[in-house]
N, C-alpha and C positions, 0 to 999 in steps of 0.2 A: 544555487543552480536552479532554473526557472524550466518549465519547460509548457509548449504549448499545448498538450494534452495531460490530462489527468487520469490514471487507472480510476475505475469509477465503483465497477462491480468484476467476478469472474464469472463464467457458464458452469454449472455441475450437470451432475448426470437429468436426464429425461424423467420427465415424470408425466404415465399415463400414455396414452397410444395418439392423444391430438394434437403432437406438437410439441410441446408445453416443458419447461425445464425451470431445475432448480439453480437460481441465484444469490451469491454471495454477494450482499454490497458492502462495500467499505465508507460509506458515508456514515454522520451520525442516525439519520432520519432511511429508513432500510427500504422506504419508497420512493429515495427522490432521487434513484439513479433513474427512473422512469419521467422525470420532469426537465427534461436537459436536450430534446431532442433524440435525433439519430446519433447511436452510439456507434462507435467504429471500434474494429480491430485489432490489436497490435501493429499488423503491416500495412492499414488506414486502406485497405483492398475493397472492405467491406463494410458497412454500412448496417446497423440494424435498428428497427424502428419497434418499441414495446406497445403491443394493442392491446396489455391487461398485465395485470400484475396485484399479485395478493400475499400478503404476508401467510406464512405458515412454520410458526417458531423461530428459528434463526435463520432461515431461508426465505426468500419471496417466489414464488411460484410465477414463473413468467409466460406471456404468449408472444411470442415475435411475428409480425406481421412476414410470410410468406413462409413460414415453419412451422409446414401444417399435418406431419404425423412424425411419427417415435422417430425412422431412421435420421430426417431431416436433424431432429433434436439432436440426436446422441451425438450427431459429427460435429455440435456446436461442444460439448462437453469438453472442458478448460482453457476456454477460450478468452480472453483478457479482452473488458471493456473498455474503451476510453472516451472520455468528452471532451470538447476544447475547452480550456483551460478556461478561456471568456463567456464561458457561457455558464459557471458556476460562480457564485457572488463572491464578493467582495469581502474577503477578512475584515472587522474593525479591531478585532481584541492585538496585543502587538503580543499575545501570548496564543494566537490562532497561526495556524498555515499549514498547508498541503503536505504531507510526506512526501512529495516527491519533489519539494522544495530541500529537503537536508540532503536529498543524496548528493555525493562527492564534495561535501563540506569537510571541511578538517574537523576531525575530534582531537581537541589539545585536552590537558591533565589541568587542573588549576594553577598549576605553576608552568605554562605555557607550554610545558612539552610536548612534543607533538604524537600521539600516542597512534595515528589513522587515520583514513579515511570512512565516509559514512558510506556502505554502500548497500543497505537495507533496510529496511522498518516492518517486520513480520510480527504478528500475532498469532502463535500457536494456538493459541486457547487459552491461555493463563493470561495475557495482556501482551498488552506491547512492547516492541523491544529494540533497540538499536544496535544495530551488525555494525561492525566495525573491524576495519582491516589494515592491519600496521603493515610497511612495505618488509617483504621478504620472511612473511609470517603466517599462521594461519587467522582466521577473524574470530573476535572473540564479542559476543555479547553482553549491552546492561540493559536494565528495566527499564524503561522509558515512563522517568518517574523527575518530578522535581528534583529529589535528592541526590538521585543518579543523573540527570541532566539540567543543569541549576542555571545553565545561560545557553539561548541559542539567539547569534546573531546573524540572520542571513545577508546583512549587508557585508559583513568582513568578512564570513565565509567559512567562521568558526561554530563548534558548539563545542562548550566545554564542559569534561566527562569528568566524572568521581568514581574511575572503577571499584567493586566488589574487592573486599580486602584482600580475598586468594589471589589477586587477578596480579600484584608487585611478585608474588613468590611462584610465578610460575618460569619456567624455563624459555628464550624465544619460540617459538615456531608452537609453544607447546599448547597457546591460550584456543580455548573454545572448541580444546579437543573432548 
């Protein structure tokens, strides 16, 4: 599943009285959701253009051109970035691609069963991880790890899973409680 924007970074809280807020990016490179133009909003309403941007630990510290004191900031706080999708390079590795390329892929079991759909790719803090959700069940998580996802093909639409051993002895409804 392909889609024409990409989440790029989110908005955190304000930082400081000029504006100025702290950024999540979700690229490799934690400056280069600032290199992509005018980033838009979830409902593509709005429009924000980065006039500085400084790394400060695992955050970048941002200045958005027309958000120019604290109130302005704070109402940007959890705001979801997005870039068009063409205006970020081009994958070569055929082991590279967008998370927002797995979602609604089938998760099959190595012997084809169909265990789900993909309908998340969250990083708690511990690493990545793929949500996954069997119809009529709750969604149950694996690491997003080789071993745990050993083939993802987006042309046929699968990616296939090697659940967590617990994950056969659990009850329906009962995974990723």
């Amino acid at each position: 599943m392909t889609t024409d924007r990409i989440l790029i970074a989110r908005i955190g809280a304000a930082h400081g009285i000029r504006g100025e807020v702290r950024v999540k990016p979700f690229g490799d490179d934690p400056l280069s959701f600032a290199d992509y133009g005018p980033l838009q909003t979830a409902d593509g309403k709005r429009e924000l253009t980065v006039a500085s941007a400084r790394l400060q630990k695992s955050m970048v510290v941002t200045k958005f051109e027309g958000v120019n004191d604290r109130n302005a900031a704070e109402a940007l706080n959890g705001t979801d970035l997005y870039v068009a999708r063409a205006a970020l390079p081009e994958l070569d590795d055929e082991d590279e691609f967008y998370h927002a390329d797995l979602l609604g892929l089938k998760a099959v079991a190595s012997d084809g069963a169909l265990l789900g759909t993909i309908v998340a790719v969250p990083d708690f803090g511990a690493g990545t991880l793929v949500e996954i959700r069997p119809a009529g069940a709750s969604s149950f998580y694996v690491p997003f790890t080789r071993e745990a996802v050993p083939r993802i093909d987006l042309a046929s639409g699968e990616v296939t899973i090697v659940p967590p051993e617990d994950h056969a002895d659990e009850e329906p409804g009962e995974a990723g409680a």
